[in-house]
C-alpha positions in Angstrom: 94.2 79.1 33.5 93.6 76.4 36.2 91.4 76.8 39.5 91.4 73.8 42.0 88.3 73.3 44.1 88.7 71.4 47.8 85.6 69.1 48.1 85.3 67.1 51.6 84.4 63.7 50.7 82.4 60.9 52.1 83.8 57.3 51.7 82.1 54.6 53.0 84.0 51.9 55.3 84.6 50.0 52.5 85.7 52.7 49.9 87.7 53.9 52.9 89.8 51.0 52.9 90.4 50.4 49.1 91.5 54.3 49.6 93.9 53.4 52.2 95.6 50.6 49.7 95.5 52.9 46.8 97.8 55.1 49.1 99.8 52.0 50.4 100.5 51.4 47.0 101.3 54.5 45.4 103.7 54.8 48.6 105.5 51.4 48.0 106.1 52.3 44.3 107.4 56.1 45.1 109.9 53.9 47.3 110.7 51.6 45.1 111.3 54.1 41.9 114.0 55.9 44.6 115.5 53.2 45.9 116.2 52.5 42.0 117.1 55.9 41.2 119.7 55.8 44.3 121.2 52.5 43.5 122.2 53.6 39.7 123.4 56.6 40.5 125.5 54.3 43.0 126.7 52.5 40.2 127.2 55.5 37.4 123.9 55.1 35.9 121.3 57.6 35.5 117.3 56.4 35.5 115.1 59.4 34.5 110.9 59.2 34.5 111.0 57.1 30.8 112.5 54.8 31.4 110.6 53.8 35.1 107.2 54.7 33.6 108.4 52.3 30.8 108.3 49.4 33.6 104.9 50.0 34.7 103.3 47.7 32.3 106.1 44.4 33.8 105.7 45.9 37.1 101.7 45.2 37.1 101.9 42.0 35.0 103.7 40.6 37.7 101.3 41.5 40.3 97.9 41.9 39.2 96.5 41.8 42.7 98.9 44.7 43.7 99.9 47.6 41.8 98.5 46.2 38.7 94.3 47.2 40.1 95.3 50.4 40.4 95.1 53.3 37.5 98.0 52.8 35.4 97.7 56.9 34.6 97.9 57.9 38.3 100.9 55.7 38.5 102.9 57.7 36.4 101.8 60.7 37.7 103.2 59.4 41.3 106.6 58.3 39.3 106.1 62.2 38.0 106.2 63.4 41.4 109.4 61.7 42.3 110.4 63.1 39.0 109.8 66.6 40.2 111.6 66.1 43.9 114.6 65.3 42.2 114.5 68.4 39.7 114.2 70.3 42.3 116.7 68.4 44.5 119.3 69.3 41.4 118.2 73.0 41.1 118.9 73.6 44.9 122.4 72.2 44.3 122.8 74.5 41.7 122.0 77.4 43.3 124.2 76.4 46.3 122.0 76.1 48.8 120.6 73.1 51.7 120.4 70.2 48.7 117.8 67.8 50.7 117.6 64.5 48.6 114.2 63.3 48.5 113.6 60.8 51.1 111.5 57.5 51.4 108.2 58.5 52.5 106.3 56.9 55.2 102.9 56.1 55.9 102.3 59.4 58.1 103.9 61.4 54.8 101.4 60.2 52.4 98.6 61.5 51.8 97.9 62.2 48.4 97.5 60.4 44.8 96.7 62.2 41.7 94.8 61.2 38.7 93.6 62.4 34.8 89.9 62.9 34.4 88.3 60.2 32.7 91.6 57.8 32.6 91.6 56.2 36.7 89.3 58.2 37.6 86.0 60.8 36.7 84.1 63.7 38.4 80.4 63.9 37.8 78.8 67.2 38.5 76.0 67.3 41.2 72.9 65.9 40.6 70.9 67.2 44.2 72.8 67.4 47.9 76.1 65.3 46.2 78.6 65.4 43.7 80.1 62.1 42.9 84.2 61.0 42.6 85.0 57.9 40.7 88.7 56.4 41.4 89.5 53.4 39.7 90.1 50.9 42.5 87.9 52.8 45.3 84.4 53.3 43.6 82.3 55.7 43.3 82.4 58.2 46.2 80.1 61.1 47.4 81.6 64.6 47.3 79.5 67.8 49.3 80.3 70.2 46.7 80.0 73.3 48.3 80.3 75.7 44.7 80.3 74.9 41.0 82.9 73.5 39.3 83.8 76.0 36.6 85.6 75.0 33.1 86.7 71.7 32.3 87.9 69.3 34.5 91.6 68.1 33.9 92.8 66.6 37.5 91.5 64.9 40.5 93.5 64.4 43.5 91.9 62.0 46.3 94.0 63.3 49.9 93.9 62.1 53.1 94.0 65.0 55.8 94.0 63.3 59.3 90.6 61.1 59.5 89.1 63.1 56.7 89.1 62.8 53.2 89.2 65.1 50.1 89.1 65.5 46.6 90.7 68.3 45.2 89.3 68.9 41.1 91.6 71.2 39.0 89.2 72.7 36.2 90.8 74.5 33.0 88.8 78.0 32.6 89.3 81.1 30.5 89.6 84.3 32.7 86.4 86.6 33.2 87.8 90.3 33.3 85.7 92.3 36.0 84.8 95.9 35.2 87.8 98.7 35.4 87.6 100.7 38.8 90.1 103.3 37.8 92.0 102.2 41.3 95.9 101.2 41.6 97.3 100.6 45.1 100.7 99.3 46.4 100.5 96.7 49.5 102.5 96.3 52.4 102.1 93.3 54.3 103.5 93.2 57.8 103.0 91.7 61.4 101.2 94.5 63.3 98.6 95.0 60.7 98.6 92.3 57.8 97.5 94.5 54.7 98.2 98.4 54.7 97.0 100.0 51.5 98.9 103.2 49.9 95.4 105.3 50.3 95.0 104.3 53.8 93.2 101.5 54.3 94.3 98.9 57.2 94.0 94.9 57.1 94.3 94.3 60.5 96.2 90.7 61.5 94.2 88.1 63.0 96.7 86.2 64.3 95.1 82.5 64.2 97.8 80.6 65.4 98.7 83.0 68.3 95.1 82.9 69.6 95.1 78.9 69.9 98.7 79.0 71.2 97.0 77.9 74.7 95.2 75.1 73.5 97.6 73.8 71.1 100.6 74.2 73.5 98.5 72.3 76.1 97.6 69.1 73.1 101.2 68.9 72.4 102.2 68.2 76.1 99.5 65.3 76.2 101.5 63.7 73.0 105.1 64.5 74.9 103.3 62.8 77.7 102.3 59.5 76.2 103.8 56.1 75.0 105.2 55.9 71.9 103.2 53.7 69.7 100.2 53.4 72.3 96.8 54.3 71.6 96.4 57.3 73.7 99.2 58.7 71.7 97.5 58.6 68.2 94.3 59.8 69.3 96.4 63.0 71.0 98.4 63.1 68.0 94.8 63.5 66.4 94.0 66.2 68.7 96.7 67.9 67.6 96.6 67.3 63.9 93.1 68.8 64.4 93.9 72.1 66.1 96.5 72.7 63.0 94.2 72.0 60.3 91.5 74.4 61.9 94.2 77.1 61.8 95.6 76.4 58.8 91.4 77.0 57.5 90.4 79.4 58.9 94.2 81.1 57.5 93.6 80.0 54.3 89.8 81.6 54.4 91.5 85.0 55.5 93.7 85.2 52.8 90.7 84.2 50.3 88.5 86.8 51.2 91.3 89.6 51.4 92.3 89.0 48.1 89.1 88.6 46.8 88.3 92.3 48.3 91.3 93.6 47.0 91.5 92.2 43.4 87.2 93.4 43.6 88.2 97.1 44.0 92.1 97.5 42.4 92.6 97.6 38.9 96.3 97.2 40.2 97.9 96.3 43.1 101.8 96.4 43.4 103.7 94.4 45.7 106.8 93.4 47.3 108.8 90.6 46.3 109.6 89.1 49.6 112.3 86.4 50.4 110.5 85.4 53.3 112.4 81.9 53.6 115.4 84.3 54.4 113.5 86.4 56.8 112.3 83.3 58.7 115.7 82.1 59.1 116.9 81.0 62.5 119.2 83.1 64.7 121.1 80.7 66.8 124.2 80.6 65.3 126.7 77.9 65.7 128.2 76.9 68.9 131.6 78.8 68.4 129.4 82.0 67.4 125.8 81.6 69.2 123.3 83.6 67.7 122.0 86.9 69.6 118.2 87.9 71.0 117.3 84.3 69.2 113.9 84.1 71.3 113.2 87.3 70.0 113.8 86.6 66.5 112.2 82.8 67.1 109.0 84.6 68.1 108.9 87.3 64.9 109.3 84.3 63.1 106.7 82.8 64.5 104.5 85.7 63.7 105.6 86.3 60.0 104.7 82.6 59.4 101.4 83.0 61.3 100.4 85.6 58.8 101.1 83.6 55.9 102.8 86.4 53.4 103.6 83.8 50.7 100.1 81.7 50.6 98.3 85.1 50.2 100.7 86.3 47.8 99.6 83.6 45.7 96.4 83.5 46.6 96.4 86.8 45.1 97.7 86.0 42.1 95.2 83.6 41.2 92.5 85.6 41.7 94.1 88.4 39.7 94.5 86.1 36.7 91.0 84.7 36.3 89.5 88.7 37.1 92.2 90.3 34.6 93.6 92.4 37.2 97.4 93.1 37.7 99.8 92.3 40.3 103.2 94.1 40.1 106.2 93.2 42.5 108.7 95.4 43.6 112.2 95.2 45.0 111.5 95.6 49.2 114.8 97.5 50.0 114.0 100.3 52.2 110.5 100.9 51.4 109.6 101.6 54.8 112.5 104.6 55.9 112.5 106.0 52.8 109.9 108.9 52.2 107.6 108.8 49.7 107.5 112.3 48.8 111.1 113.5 48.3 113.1 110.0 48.6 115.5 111.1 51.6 115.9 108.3 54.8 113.5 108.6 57.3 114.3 107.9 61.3 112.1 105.0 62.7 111.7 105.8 66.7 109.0 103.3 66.6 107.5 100.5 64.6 104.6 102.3 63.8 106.3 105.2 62.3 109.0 107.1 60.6 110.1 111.0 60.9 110.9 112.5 57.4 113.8 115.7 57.6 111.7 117.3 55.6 107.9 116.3 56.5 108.0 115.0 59.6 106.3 111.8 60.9 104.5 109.8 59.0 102.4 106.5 59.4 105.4 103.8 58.5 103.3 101.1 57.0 101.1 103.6 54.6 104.7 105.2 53.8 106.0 102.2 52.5 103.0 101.4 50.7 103.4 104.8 48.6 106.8 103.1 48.1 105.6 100.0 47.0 103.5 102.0 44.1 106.0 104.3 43.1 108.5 101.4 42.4 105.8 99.9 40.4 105.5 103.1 38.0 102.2 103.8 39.5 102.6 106.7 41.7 103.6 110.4 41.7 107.4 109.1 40.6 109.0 111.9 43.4 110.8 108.9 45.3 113.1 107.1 43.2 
């Protein structure tokens, strides 16, 4: 298995720059390899990751000053990634969905190039306070590496997040199974608590972006407010780039130590499989049939998303894998109204809770946990 470690990094003014051209760079071919993919496809002609990776070596011949300082390794991996856009582009197509061709990617969208340990670039474990990043091109730049790098190091990924920078290691490990605790659980995520267990126990929702709504709402007006292109707009633009990536942590950090609770005391832990791009979709409608209560769905949309189902769901995953644990999913269909103990539909006269014919009201959220494990083969087996 594979674990990637985020390390914040600190480049000096110089390194800095060479970083911003490597990413110039890497940009301008991405563009380039598109703009060629486009224009044969144009003409009839198909171009596929051989034969553009098989240009690389003319390509930096003819400018040695340009592309051809750079890693010739992390160069295909870039031409991979607009290898990957397209598969992707062709398997929405297939499935009949929103296609979205992959699209030229500006300075503001990118952020990112990756590289193969010891070809372009090498990680060198900490020797003291820093760890040290080598990129070809760059230099040699100091890492704070906050925890060990476990396994063997296959990846390194040098990303720009606002005015910081990052490198992200991906290590190759063999999973350490953690003692049996005789413990299975189903998991229902929601919106009014996060996490409800099937034995009870509540994971209540912090809410991150919802609690720096104010703040956020009130940065965003100072960018509406400002010139485009001026200076005071980039440094709001900052501001707000800020706010987001201080949710987005301390969101990510929740989700971490959730699933490392839960994957620490469950032997097994059955979930649902959620299609949460469908339950996030929008309500509006079209203008001969508007959508109805659409601020009301905007803002439960708003909420799912805030919780962050899917990154925790994988989050969860991950951890499972490298502690030997299991994750199960389930199909969702009316896990919540149906009862637990003898499978007839429950009423719902509030969010909280559903009324059973037979055994009366019940907490909703633990009752579709009980569903959750019975689905998975786990539980008594009396709801079907």
């Amino acid at each position: 298995m594979r674990r990637a470690y985020k390390f914040r990094a600190y480049p000096t003014r110089r390194q800095e720059q060479h970083a911003r051209a490597l990413l110039e760079a890497h940009r301008q071919l991405y563009n380039a390899a598109l703009e060629e993919r486009r224009e044969a496809w144009r003409h009839g002609v198909t171009v596929r990751y051989g034969d553009q990776s098989a240009q690389l070596t003319e390509i930096r011949r003819a400018d040695p000053a340009g592309q051809g300082r750079w890693s010739f390794t992390s160069q295909q991996q870039t031409l991979r990634r607009l290898d990957r856009a397209f598969q992707a582009f062709f398997d929405r197509v297939r499935a009949g969905g929103p296609a979205g061709y992959p699209r030229f990617k500006s300075a503001a969208r990118w952020d990112s190039v990756d590289f193969v340990d010891g070809d372009g670039a090498r990680w060198r474990d900490p020797e003291g306070r820093w760890a040290r990043a080598y990129f070809q091109g760059v230099g040699q730049v100091k890492v704070s590496a906050h925890r060990e790098v476990v396994g063997r190091v296959k990846t390194l990924r040098c990303k720009r997040e606002g005015r910081r920078w990052y490198v992200i290691v991906v290590a190759e490990r063999s999973p350490v199974p953690l003692p049996a605790t005789g413990r299975q659980v189903g998991l229902d995520v929601g919106v009014a608590r996060f996490a409800t267990t099937s034995d009870g126990q509540v994971v209540p929702n912090p809410r991150f972006l919802a609690a720096s709504a104010g703040a956020l709402g009130a940065a965003q007006r100072v960018v509406a407010g400002c010139r485009p292109g001026s200076g005071n707009r980039r440094r709001a633009k900052q501001k707000v780039a800020k706010l987001h990536r201080k949710i987005a942590n301390q969101r990510r950090d929740f989700h971490h130590q959730t699933a490392h609770r839960l994957i620490d005391a469950c032997d097994t832990i059955a979930v649902e499989a959620l299609n949460i791009s469908g339950m996030t979709g929008s309500a509006s409608g079209t203008v001969q049939q508007p959508g109805r209560k659409v601020a009301a769905k905007a803002g439960l949309n708003r909420s799912i998303l805030d919780a962050g189902w899917g990154q925790f769901l994988v989050i969860l995953l991950a951890k499972a894998e490298g502690a030997g644990r299991q994750v199960i999913t389930v199909n969702p269909w009316r896990t919540s109204i149906t009862c637990h103990r003898c499978g007839a539909q429950c009423a719902r006269p509030r969010q909280d809770t559903v009324v059973c014919p037979a055994h009366g009201g019940m907490d909703a959220d633990v009752n579709a946990a009980c569903n959750i494990l019975t689905r998975a083969g786990l539980g008594s087996g009396r709801a079907a």
